[in-house]
C-alpha positions as CSV (number, residue, x, y, z in Angstrom):
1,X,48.7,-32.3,-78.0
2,X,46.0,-30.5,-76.5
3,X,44.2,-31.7,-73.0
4,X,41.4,-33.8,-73.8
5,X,39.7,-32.9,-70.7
6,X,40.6,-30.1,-68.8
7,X,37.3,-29.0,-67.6
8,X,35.3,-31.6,-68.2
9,X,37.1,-34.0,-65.6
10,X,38.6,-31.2,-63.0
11,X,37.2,-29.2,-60.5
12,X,33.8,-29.9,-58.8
13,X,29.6,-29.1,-59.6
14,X,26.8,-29.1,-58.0
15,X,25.3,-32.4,-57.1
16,X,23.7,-34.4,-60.7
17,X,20.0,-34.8,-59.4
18,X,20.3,-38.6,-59.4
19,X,23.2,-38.7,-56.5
20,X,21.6,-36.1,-54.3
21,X,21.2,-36.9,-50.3
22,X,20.5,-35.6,-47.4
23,X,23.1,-33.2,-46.4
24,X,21.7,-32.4,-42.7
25,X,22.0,-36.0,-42.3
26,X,25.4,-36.2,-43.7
27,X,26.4,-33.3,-41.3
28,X,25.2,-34.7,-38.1
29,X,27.1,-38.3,-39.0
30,X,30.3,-36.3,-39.6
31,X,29.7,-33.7,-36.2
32,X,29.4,-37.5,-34.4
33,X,32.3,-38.9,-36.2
34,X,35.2,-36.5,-37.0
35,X,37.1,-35.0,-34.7
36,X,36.6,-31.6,-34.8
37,X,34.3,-31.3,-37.3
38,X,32.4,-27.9,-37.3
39,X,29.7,-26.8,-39.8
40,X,27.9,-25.5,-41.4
41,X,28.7,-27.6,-45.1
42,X,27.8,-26.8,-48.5
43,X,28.1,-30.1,-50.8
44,X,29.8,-30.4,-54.7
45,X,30.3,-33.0,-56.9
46,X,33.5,-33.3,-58.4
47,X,33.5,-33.6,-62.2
48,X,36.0,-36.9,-62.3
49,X,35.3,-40.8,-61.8
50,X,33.4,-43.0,-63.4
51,X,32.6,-45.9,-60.8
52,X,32.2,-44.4,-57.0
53,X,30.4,-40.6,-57.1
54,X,32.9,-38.4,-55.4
55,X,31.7,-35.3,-53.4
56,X,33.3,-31.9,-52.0
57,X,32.6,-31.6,-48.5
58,X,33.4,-27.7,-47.6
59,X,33.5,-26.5,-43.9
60,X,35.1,-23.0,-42.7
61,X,37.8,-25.0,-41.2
62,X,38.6,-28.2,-43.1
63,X,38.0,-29.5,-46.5
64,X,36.7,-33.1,-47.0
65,X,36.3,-35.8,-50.0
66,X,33.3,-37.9,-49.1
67,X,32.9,-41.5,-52.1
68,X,29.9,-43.4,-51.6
69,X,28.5,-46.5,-53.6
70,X,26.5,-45.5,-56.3
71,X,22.3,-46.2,-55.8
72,X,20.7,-48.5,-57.7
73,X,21.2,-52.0,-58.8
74,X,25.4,-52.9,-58.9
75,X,27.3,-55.4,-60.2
76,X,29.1,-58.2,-57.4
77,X,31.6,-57.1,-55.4
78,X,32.0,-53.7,-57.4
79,X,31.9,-50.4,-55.9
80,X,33.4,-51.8,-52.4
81,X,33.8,-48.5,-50.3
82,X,34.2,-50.3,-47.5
83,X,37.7,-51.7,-49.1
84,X,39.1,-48.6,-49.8
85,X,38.5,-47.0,-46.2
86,X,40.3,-50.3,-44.9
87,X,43.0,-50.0,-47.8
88,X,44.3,-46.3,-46.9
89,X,43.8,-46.4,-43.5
90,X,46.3,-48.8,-43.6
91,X,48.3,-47.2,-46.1
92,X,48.2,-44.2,-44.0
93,X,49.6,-45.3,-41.3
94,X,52.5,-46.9,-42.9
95,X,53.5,-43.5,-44.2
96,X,52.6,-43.9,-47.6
97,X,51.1,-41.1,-50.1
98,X,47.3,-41.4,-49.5
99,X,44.6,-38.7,-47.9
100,X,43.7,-39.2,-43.8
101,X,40.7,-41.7,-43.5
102,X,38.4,-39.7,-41.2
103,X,35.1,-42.1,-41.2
104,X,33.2,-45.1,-42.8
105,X,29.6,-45.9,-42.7
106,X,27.8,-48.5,-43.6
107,X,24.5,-48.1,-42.8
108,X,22.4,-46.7,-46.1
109,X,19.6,-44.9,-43.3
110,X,22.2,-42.0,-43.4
111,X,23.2,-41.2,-46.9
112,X,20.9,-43.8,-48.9
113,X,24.2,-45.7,-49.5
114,X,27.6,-46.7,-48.0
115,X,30.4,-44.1,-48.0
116,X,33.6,-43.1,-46.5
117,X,35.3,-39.8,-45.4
118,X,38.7,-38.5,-46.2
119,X,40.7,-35.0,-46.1
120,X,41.2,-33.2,-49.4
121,X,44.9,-33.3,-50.2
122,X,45.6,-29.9,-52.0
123,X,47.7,-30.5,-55.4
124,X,47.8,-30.8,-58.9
125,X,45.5,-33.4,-60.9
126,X,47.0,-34.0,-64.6
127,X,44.5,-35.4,-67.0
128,X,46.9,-35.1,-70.3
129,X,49.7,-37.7,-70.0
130,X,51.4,-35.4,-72.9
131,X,51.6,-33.1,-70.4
132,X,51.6,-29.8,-72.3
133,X,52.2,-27.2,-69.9
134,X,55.4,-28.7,-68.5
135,X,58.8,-28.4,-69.6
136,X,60.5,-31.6,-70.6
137,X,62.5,-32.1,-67.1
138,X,59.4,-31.4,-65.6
139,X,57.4,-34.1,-67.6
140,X,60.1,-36.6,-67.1
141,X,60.3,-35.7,-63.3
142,X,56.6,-36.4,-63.2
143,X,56.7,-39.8,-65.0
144,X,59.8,-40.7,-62.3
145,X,57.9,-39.9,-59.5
146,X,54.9,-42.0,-60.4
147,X,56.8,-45.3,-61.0
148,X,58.6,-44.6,-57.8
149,X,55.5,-44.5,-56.0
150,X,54.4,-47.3,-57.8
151,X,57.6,-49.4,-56.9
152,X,56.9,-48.3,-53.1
153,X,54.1,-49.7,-53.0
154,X,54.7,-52.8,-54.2
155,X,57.9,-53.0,-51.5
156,X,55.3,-52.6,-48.8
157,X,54.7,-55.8,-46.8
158,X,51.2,-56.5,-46.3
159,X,51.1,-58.6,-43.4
160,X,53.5,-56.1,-42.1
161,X,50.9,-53.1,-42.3
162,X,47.6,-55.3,-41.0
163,X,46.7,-56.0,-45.1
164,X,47.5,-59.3,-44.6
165,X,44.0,-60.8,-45.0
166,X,43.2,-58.3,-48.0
167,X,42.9,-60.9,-50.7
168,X,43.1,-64.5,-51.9
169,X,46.9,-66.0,-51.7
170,X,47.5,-67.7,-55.4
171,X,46.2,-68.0,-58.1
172,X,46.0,-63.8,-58.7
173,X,45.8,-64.0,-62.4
174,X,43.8,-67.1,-62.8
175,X,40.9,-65.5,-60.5
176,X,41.2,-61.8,-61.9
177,X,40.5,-63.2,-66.0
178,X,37.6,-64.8,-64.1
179,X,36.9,-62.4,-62.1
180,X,36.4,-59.6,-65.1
181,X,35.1,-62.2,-67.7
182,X,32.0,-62.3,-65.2
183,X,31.9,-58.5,-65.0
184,X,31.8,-58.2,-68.5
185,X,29.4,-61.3,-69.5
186,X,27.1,-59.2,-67.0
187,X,27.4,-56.4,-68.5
188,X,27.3,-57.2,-72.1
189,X,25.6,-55.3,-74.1
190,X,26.3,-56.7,-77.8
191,X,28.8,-59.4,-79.1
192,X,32.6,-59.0,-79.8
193,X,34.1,-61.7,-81.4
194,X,37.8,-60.2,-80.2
195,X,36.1,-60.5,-76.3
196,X,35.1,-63.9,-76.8
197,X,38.5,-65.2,-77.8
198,X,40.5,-63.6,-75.4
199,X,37.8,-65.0,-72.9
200,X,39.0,-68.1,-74.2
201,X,42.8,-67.8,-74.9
202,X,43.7,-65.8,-72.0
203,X,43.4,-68.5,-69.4
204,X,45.6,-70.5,-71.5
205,X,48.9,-68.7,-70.6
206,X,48.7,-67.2,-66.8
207,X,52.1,-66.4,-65.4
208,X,53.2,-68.1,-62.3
209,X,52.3,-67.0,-59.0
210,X,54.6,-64.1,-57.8
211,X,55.1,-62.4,-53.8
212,X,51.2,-61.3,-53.0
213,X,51.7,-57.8,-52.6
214,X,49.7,-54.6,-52.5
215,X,47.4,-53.7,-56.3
216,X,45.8,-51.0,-57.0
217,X,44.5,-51.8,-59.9
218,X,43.9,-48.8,-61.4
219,X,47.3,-46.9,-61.0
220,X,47.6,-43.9,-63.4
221,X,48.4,-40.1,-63.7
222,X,44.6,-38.1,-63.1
223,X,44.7,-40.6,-60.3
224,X,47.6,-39.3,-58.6
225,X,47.8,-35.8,-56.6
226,X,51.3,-34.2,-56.9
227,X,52.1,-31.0,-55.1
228,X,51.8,-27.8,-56.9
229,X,55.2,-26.8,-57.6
230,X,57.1,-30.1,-57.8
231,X,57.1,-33.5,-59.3
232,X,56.1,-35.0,-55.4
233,X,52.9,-37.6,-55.2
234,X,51.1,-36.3,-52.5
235,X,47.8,-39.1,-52.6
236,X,47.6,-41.8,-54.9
237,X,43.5,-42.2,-55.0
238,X,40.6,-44.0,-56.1
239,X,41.8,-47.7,-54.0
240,X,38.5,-49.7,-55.2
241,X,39.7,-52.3,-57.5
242,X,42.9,-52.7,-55.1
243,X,43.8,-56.0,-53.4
244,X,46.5,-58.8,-52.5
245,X,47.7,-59.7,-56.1
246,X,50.8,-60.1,-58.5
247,X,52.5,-56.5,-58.9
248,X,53.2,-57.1,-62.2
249,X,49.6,-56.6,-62.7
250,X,49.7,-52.9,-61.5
251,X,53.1,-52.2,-63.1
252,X,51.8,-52.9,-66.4
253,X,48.9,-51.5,-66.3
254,X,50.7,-48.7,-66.2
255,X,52.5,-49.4,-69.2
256,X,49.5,-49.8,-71.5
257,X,49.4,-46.1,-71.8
258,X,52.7,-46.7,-73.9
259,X,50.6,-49.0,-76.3
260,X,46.9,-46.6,-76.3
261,X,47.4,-44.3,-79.2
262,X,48.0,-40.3,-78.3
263,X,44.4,-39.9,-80.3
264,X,42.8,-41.4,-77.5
265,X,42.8,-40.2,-73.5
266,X,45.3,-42.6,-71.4
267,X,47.3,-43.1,-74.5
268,X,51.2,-42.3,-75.3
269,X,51.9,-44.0,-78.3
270,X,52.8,-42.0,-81.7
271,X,54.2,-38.8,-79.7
272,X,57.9,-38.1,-79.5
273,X,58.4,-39.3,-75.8
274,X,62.3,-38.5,-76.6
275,X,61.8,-34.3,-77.2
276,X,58.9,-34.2,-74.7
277,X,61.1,-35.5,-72.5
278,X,59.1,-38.5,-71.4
279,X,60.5,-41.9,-70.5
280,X,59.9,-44.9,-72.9
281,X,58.7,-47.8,-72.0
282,X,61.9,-49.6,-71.8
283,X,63.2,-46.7,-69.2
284,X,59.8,-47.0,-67.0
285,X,60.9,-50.8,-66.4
286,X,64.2,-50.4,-65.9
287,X,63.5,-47.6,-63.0
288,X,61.2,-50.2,-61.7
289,X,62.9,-52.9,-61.5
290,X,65.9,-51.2,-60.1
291,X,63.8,-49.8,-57.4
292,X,62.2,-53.0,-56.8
293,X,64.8,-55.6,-56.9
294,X,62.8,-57.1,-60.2
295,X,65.4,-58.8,-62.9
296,X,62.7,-57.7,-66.0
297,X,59.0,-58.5,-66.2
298,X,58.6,-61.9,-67.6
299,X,55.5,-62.3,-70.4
300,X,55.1,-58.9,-70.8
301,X,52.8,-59.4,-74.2
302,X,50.5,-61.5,-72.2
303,X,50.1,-58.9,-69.5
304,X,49.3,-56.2,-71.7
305,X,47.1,-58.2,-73.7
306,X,45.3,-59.1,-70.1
307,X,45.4,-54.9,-69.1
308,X,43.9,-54.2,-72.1
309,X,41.0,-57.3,-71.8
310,X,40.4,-55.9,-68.3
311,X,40.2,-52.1,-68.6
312,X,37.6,-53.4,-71.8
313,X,35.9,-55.3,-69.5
314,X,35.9,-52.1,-66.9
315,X,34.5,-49.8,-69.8
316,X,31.9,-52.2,-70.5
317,X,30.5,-52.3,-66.9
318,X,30.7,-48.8,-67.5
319,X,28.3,-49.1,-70.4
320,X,25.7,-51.2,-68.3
321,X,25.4,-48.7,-65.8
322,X,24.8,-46.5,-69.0
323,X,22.3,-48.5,-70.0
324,X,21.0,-49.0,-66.2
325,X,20.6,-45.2,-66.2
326,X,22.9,-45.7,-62.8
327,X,26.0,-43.9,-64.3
328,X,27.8,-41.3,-62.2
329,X,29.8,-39.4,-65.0
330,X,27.8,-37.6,-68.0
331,X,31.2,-39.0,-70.0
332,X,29.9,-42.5,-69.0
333,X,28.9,-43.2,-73.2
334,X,31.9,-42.6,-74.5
335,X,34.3,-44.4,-72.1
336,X,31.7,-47.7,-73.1
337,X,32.3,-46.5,-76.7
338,X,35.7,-47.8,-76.0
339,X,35.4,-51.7,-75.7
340,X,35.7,-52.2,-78.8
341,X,39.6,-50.8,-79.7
342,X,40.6,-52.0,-76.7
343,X,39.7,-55.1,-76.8
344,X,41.5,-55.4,-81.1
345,X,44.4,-54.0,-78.5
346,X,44.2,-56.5,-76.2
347,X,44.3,-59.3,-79.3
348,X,46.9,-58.1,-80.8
349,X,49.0,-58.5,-78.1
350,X,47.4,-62.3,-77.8
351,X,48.9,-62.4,-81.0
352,X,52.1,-61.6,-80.2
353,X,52.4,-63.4,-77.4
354,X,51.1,-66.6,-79.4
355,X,48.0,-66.8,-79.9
C-alpha cells in the first residue's frame, strides 16, 4: 500500500517552458487588483492537475494560487476559469470550505490566457486513498469528513447563494452523456468497442430529474485540503467541471473509488477497508443520506457505470491534449493510458444494471 505519487503530484516546480508568462505583467495586474498586494513575486508551478496549469504565487506577505486556461487549441466549454472564480466566490461567501477569490481576468493581453487568483489555504493534500501514514481512526475520520462536506454541499440552495443561473434546469443526466460523448468523439484517438456501446446504451436508462443542486464534478481526496493536524476540510478545489446538476452525480462519483482496483491511483477495491479502518461503501451512503435527508440512491449500477464512462471520457481529452502537445502534467500519457479499463468498468456495471 505504498503512495503512488507522493512527489510526483505534491509540492510545486519551476514553470514547464510551454506555460511560461510574463511575470512583470502578472505582478502589475495583481498590485491593480488585490488589495494589499506587495511584491516583489517569484512564480512555481505546482506538480498536480491535469486540465487548468496551477501556479504558486509567493510574496513576502501573502501566498497566492493563480489557474489559468491552458494555451493552445481547447476543447468547447472546457477549461472554464471564468466558472470557477464565479463558483467559489460564491461558495465563499456562503461560508463554505473553499480558498478567498482575490481576482479574475479575462483579457489574454496580460497573461497570454484567462486566469483567476485565490489565497493558498495551508493543509494537508492526500494523494493515497489507502492512506498509509494514518492510523485507522484517523483514516476513517478522514473519509467522514469528506462525505460530510460532500453532503453540505449538496444542502446548499443555489438560488439562495446567487448560483441560481449556474446551469441548465432538467434534464442533468441526459445533457452530461451528451455532453461527454462529444468530448470524447473529439478527442478520440482509436476505437473502443466498450465506448461505443455505452455511447449507445447509456442514454437508454437516465434516472429522473432530481432537486438541481450544486456538482462539483470532480469531488475526491488530492482534491481536498484538510488541516494539518485533524480530519477538518479546509478547501475543496479544482471547481471546473462544477455546475447546477443531480447530486447523485457527485455522490457517486465518489463511490467509484470503491469499485477502481487498489493497483490503480483513485482506486479502493481489494484492500481491507475493515482493519484499515476505512468505511465501505455501504457506510459512505448511509452517512450521506442521513446527512442529507436522501432515503438510498436509486440506480446505483447505472451511475457508476455513467462515472466510470465519464472519467474515461475525461482521460481521453486528456490523451488529445497529449497528442496536441498542449498537456499541462508530464503524467498526461499515463492517465490517457487509462480509457481503456475504465471504460470495461463502466460496461460491467451496464451489465449489471441490464444491459
Amino acid at each position: 500500500m505504498t503512495d503512488p505519487a507522493p512527489d510526483a503530484f505534491t509540492g510545486s516546480k519551476p514553470v514547464d517552458a510551454r506555460l511560461r508568462f510574463d511575470e512583470t505583467a502578472l505582478e502589475r495586474w495583481m498590485a491593480a487588483t488585490i488589495p494589499g498586494f506587495a511584491g516583489p513575486m517569484t512564480v512555481s508551478q505546482f506538480k498536480g492537475g491535469q486540465s487548468n496549469p496551477t501556479y504558486l504565487i509567493t510574496t513576502p506577505g501573502r501566498d497566492y494560487v493563480l489557474r489559468r486556461k491552458p494555451p493552445g487549441v481547447l476543447l468547447p466549454s472546457a477549461h472554464a476559469v471564468d466558472r470557477e472564480f464565479k463558483v467559489i466566490s460564491a461558495l465563499h461567501a456562503a461560508g463554505y470550505p473553499v480558498a478567498r477569490p482575490w481576482g479574475l481576468c479575462e483579457d489574454p493581453e496580460v497573461i497570454g490566457t484567462a486566469f483567476y487568483v485565490m489565497d493558498r489555504v495551508q493543509g494537508r493534500i492526500l494523494w493515497n486513498l489507502g492512506l498509509p501514514d494514518l492510523t485507522p481512526d484517523e483514516r476513517r475520520a478522514v473519509y467522514e469528513a469528506q462525505v460530510d462536506a460532500l453532503a453540505d454541499l449538496h444542502k446548499l440552495d443555489p438560488e439562495a447563494i446567487g448560483l441560481g443561473d449556474y446551469g441548465k434546469a432538467g434534464n442533468y443526466f441526459a445533457r452530461q452523456v451528451g455532453r461527454w460523448t462529444k468530448q470524447y468523439r473529439a478527442s478520440e484517438t482509436e476505437s473502443i468497442a466498450a465506448m461505443d456501446r455505452l455511447i449507445d446504451w447509456l442514454p437508454q436508462g437516465l434516472p429522473e430529474d432530481g432537486p438541481a443542486r450544486i456538482v462539483h464534478g470532480d469531488f475526491r481526496l488530492d482534491n481536498l485540503i484538510l488541516a494539518p493536524d485533524r480530519a477538518e476540510v479546509r478547501a475543496v478545489l479544482d471547481w471546473e467541471l462544477s455546475t447546477l446538476g443531480d447530486p447523485l452525480a457527485d455522490i457517486s462519483y465518489f463511490l467509484i473509488a470503491w469499485v477502481i482496483p487498489s493497483t490503480e491511483r483513485n482506486g479502493l477495491a481489494g484492500l481491507d477497508l475493515e482493519t484499515l479502518g476505512i468505511p465501505s461503501m455501504e457506510d459512505v451512503i448511509a452517512r450521506y443520506c442521513a446527512r442529507t435527508g436522501r432515503d438510498g440512491l436509486p440506480q446505483l449500477d447505472w451511475l457508476l457505470s455513467y462515472n466510470l464512462f465519464r472519467l474515461a471520457a475525461i482521460c481521453q481529452g486528456i490523451g488529445g491534449r497529449v497528442r496536441d502537445g498542449t498537456a499541462a502534467s508530464p503524467h498526461a500519457a499515463a492517465m490517457a493510458a487509462r480509457v481503456k479499463p475504465l471504460s470495461a468498468g463502466a460496461w460491467h456495471f451496464a451489465e449489471k444494471a441490464g444491459a
